[in-house]
C-alpha positions in Angstrom: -38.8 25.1 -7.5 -35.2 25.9 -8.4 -33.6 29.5 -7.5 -31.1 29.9 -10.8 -27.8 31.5 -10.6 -26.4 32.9 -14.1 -22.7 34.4 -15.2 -23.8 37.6 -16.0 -20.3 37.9 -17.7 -21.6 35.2 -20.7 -24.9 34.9 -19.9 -24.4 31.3 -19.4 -26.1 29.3 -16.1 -23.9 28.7 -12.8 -26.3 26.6 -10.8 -29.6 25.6 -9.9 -30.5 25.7 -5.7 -33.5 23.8 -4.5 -35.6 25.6 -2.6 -37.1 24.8 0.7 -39.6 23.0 1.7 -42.4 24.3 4.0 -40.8 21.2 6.3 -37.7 22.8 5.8 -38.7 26.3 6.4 -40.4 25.2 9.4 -37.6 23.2 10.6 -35.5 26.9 10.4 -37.4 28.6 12.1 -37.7 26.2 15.1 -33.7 26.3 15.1 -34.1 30.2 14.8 -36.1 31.0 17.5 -34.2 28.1 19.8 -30.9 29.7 19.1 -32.1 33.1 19.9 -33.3 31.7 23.9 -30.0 30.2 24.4 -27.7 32.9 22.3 -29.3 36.0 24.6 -27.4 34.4 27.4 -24.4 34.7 26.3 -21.6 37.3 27.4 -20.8 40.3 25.1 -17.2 38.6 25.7 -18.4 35.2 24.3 -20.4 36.4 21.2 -17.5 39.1 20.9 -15.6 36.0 20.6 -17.8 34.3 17.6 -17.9 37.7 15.8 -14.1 37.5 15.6 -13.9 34.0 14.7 -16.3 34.9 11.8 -13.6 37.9 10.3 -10.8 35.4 10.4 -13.1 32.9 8.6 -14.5 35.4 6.1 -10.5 36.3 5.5 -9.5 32.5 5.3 -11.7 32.4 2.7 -11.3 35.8 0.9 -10.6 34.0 -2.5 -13.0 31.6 -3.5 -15.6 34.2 -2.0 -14.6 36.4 -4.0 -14.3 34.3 -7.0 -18.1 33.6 -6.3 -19.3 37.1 -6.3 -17.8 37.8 -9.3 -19.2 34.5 -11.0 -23.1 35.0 -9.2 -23.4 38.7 -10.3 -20.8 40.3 -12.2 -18.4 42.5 -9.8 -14.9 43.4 -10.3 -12.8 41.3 -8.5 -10.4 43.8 -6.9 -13.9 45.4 -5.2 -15.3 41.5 -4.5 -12.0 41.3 -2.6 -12.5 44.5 -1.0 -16.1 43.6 0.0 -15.3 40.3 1.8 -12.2 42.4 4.0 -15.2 45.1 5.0 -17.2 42.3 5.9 -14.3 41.2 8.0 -13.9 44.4 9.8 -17.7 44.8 10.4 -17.5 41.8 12.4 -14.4 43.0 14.5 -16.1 46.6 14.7 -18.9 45.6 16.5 -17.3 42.5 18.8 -15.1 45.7 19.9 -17.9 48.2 20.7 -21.4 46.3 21.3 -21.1 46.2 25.1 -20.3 49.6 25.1 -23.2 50.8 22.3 -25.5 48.6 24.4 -24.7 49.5 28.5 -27.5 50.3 30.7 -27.8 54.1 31.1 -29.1 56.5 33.5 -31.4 59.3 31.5 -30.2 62.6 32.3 -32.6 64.3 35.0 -34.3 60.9 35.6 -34.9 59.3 38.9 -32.0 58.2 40.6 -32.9 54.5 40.7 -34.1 54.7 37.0 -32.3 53.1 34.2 -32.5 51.8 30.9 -31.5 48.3 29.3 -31.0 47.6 25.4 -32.4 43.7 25.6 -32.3 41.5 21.8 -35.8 41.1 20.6 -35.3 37.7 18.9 -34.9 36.5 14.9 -34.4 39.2 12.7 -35.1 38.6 8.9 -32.9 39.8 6.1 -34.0 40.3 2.8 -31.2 41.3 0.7 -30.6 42.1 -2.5 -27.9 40.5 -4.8 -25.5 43.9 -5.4 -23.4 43.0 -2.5 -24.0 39.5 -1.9 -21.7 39.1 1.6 -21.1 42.5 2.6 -25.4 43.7 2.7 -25.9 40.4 4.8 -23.0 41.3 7.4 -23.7 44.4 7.9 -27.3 43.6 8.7 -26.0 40.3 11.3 -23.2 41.7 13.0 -25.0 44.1 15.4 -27.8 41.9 14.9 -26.1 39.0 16.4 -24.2 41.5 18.8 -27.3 42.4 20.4 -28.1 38.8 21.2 -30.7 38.0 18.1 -30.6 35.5 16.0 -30.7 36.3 12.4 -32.3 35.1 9.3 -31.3 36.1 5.5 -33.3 35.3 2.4 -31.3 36.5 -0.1 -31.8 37.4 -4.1 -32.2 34.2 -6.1 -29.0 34.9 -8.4 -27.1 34.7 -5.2 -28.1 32.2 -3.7 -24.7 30.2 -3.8 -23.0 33.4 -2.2 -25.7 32.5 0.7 -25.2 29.8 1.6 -21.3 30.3 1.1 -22.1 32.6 4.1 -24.3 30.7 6.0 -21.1 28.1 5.6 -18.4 31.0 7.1 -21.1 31.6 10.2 -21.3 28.0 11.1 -17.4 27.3 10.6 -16.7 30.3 12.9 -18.5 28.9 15.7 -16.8 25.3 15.8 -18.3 22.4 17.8 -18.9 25.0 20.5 -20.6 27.2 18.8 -24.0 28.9 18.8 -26.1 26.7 16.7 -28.3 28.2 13.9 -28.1 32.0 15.2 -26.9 32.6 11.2 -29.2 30.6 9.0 -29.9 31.1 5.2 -33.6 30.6 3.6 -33.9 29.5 0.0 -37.5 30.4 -0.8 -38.7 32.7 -3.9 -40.4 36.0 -3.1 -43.8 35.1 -3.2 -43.2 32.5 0.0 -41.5 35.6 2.0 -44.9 36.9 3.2 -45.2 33.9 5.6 -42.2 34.1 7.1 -42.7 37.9 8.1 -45.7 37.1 9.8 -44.6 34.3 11.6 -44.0 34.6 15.1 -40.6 33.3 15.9 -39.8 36.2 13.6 -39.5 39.7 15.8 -38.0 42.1 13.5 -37.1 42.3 9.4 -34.6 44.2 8.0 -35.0 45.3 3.7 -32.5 46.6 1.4 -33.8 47.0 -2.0 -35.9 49.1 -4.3 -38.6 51.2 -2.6 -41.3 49.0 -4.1 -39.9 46.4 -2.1 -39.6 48.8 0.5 -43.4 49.4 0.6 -44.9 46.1 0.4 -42.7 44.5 2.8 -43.2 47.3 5.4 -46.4 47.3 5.0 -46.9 43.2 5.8 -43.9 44.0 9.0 -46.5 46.8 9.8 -49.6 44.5 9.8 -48.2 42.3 12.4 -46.1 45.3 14.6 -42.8 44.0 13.9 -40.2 47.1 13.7 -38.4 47.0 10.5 -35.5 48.9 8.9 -35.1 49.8 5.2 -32.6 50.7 2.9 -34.6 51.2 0.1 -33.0 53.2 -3.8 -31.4 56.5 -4.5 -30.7 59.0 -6.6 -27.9 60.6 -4.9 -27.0 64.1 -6.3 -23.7 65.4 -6.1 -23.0 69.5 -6.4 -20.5 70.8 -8.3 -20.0 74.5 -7.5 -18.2 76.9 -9.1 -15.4 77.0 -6.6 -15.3 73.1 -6.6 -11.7 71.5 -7.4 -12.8 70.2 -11.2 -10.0 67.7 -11.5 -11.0 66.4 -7.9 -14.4 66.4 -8.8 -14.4 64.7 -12.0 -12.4 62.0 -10.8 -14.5 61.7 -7.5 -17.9 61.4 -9.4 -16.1 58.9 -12.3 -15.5 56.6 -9.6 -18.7 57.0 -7.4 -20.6 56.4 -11.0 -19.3 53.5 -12.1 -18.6 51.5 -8.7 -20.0 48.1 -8.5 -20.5 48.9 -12.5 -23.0 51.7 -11.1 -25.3 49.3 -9.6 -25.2 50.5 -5.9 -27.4 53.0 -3.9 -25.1 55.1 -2.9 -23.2 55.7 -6.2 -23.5 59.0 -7.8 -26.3 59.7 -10.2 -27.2 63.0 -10.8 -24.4 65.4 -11.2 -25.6 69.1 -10.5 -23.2 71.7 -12.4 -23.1 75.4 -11.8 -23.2 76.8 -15.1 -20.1 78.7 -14.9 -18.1 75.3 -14.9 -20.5 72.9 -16.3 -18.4 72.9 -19.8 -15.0 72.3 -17.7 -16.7 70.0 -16.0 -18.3 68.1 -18.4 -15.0 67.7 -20.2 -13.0 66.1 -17.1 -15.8 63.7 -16.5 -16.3 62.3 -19.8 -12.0 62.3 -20.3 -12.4 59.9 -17.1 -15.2 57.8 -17.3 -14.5 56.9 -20.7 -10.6 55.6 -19.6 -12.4 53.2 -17.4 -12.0 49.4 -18.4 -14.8 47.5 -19.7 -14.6 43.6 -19.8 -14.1 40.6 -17.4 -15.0 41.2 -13.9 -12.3 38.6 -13.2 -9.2 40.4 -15.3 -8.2 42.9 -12.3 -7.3 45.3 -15.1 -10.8 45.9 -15.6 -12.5 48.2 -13.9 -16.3 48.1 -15.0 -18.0 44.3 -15.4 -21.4 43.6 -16.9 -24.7 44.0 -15.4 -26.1 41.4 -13.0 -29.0 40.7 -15.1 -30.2 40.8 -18.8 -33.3 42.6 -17.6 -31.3 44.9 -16.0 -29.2 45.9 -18.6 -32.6 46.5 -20.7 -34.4 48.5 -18.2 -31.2 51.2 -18.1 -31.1 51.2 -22.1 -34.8 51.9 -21.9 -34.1 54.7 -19.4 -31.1 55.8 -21.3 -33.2 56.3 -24.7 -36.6 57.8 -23.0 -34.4 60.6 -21.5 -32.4 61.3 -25.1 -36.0 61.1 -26.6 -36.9 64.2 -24.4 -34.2 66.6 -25.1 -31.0 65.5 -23.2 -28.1 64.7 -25.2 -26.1 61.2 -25.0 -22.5 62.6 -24.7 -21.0 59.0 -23.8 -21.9 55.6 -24.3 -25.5 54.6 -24.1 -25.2 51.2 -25.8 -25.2 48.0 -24.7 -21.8 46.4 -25.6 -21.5 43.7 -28.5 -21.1 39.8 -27.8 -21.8 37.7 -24.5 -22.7 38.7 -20.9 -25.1 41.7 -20.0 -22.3 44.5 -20.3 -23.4 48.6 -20.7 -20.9 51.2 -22.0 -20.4 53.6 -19.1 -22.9 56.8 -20.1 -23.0 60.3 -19.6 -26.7 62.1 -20.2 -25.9 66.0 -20.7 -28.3 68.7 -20.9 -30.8 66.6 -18.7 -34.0 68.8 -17.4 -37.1 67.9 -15.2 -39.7 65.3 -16.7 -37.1 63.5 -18.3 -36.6 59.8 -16.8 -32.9 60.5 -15.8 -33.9 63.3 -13.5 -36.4 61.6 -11.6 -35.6 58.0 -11.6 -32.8 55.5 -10.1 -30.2 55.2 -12.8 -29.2 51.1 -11.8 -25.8 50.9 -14.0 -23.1 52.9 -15.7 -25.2 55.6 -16.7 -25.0 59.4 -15.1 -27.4 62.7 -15.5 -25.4 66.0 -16.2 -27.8 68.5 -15.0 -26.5 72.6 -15.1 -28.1 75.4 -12.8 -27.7 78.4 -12.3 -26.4 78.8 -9.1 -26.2 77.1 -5.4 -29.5 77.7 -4.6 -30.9 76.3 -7.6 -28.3 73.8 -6.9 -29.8 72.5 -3.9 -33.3 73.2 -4.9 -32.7 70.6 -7.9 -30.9 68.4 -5.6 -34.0 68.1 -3.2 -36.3 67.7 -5.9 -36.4 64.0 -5.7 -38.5 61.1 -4.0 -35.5 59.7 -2.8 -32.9 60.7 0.2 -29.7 58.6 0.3 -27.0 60.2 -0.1 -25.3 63.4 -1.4 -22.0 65.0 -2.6 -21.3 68.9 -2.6 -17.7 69.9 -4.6 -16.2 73.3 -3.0 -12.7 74.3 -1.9 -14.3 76.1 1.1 -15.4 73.4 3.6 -17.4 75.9 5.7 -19.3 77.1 2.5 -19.8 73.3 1.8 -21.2 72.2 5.2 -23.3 75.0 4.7 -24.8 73.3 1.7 -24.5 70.1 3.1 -27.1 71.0 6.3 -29.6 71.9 3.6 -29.5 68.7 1.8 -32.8 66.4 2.0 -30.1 62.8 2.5 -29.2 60.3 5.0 -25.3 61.0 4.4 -23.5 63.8 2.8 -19.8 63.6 1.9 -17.9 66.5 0.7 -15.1 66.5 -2.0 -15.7 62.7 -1.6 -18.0 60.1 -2.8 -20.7 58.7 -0.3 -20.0 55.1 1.1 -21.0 53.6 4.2 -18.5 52.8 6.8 -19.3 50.5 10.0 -18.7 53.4 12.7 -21.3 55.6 11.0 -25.1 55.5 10.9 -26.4 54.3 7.6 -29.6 54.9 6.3 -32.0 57.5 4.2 -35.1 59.6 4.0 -38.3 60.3 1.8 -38.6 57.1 -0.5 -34.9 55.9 0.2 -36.4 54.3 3.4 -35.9 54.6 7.0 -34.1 53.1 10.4 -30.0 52.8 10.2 -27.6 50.4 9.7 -24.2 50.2 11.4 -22.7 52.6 14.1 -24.3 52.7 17.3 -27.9 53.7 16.1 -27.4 50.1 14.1 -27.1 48.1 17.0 -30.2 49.6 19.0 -32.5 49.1 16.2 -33.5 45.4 17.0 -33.4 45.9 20.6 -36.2 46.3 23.5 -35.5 49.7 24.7 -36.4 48.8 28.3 -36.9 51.4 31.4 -36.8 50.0 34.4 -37.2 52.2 37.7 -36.4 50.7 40.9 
């Protein structure tokens, strides 16, 4: 079976990938699992070591990294660049701080000859979705491999070149010295995964992806007691109240929207107006999402590519219509874009009310919900009326008044007068249907590790 790659900028195919074997997959997991005994041994100074040797090879080879990105699933190239130089100081991040994240401690009020040790747990799997093809897959490994695990990643099929492209920078980084296959890619379809969760040599699986992803795979981790952590969608809602800076905000929630052409997690979705400046509002945000660029993710002039998939553009068109259907009314875009590639005019959806698809559903592209209320209160109330719990923004010029709201938010992050991203020294995760566990920070690191008391 072949995993296809395909320009989403002309629609035409990159590259077909052989997938592996059951030999083969067998063969990596033995490596896996071997890697793990001997990696575990070594000194937070020697994998410190490899983690840093991995930045510098991830910023050797910035360009043609980026270049594939771009090709495999459509991003602008300025944020493709961007994403391998994160990447790069995710690595350093955690070679810096792991020993200190992961030091023995002494409970307070415990016995004095109590302590407890963070040991690694062994392979950890990756499943990981194709909207950031390097930076999802480093942010998973580097406190993974930190901790002393070895680490697995089955990637989406589009990206499958970006893979192994990765797998590549891992095993360059360690040299002849290195630590074997503690990075390893697996080129198998979906419907193989299921074996590979359940497999012994694997200890712990890590998802990002859409909840329905979310569920099955958790509930297959479950079914064998493997811990698993899940970044799973998001609708993330971002308040605008009537004190908010509207120039700020306008430009704030353009960008957030339409970042990664709209096709991240964590990008604004639903934008929750107070009345009282919902018309000023409105006005800023359609003045600055439509100035933004549409065209080839490679011109770094442009500042919106296509969509990474046909069916993907198709789904949000689908969305787009059912919600105009009901009531709301299209005040921007709502098309997909004439010629080649899978491209969607950035859209704004006004006048959007509950039981219409862009209230309660994941918006995956550059398409936004304008929804007015009343007042903060009914602001958050809206806000929290939602399956999912990623993120959230709130818009005010008094930052007490905004923390206020924040505290009262049902989300894993809330930024205020700022869009929500994730950033390596800072839990990432969410609640409700947006998943559970963290990534990054220190509660990232102690997520794949054996919490160990020992007394004595």
């Amino acid at each position: 079976m072949s995993l296809v790659s395909i320009n989403p900028a002309t629609g035409r195919r990159l590259k077909a990938y052989r997938a592996h074997s059951a030999a083969e997959v067998e063969t990596i997991l033995q490596r896996a699992d071997a890697a793990f005994r001997d990696w575990r041994k070594w000194s937070f100074d020697d994998r410190a070591r490899y983690l840093r040797a991995v930045a510098r090879a991830l910023r050797r080879h910035a360009r043609p990294l980026a270049d594939l990105i771009t090709a495999e699933m459509g991003k602008p190239i300025a944020q493709a660049r961007a994403e391998i130089e994160k990447s790069a100081l995710t690595c350093e991040y955690y070679a810096r701080h792991a020993a200190q994240y992961l030091a023995p401690e002494r409970p307070l009020g415990a016995p004095k000859n109590a302590r407890v040790l963070f040991e690694p747990i062994g392979t950890v799997l990756a499943i990981m979705p194709w909207n950031f093809p390097i930076w999802q897959a480093v942010r998973a490994a580097a406190p993974a491999l930190m901790a002393g695990n070895s680490f697995l990643l089955k990637h989406a099929a589009n990206v499958s070149g970006s893979a192994l492209a990765l797998a590549e920078v891992f095993e360059q980084a360690g040299g002849r010295r290195g630590p074997g296959a503690v990075f390893q890619t697996l080129l198998i379809p979906t419907e193989r995964i299921a074996g590979v969760i359940t497999d012994r040599r694997v200890h712990g699986v890590t998802l990002t992806g859409s909840t329905g992803a979310g569920r099955k795979v958790a509930a297959l981790a479950g079914s064998v007691m493997k811990k698993g952590v899940f970044e799973l969608g998001g609708s993330d809602a971002y308040l605008i109240l009537e004190d908010a800076d509207l120039d700020l905000a306008a430009e704030v929630c353009a960008a957030s929207r339409l970042i990664n052409s709209g096709q991240s997690c964590v990008c604004a979705k639903r934008f929750i107006v107070v009345s009282s400046v919902r018309r000023e509002f409105e006005a800023r945000l359609i003045a600055r999402m439509a100035s933004r660029r549409v065209g080839d993710p490679r011109n770094p002039a442009n500042d919106v590519g296509p969509l990474a998939r046909a069916d993907l553009r198709d789904k949000l068109h689908a969305q787009v219509q059912a919600t105009v259907r009901a009531g709301a009314r299209l005040a921007l875009g709502g098309r997909a874009l004439p010629g080649p590639g899978f491209y969607y005019a950035p859209t704004l959806l006004t006048g959007v009310r509950k039981g219409m698809a862009a209230y309660a559903e994941e918006l995956f592209g550059p398409a936004a919900a304008l929804i007015s209320v009343r007042d903060e209160k009914a602001a958050i109330a809206t806000a929290n009326d939602s399956i999912y719990g990623l993120g959230a923004g709130v818009f005010s010029r008094s930052r007490s008044r905004a923390r206020v709201v924040a505290a009262q938010l049902e989300a894993g992050a809330v930024f205020i007068n700022d869009f929500v991203r994730s950033d390596p020294t800072l839990p990432f995760g969410g609640v409700k249907q947006s998943g559970h566990g963290r990534e990054l920070g220190s509660f990232g690191i102690r997520e794949f590790v054996n919490v160990k008391t020992v007394v004595g």
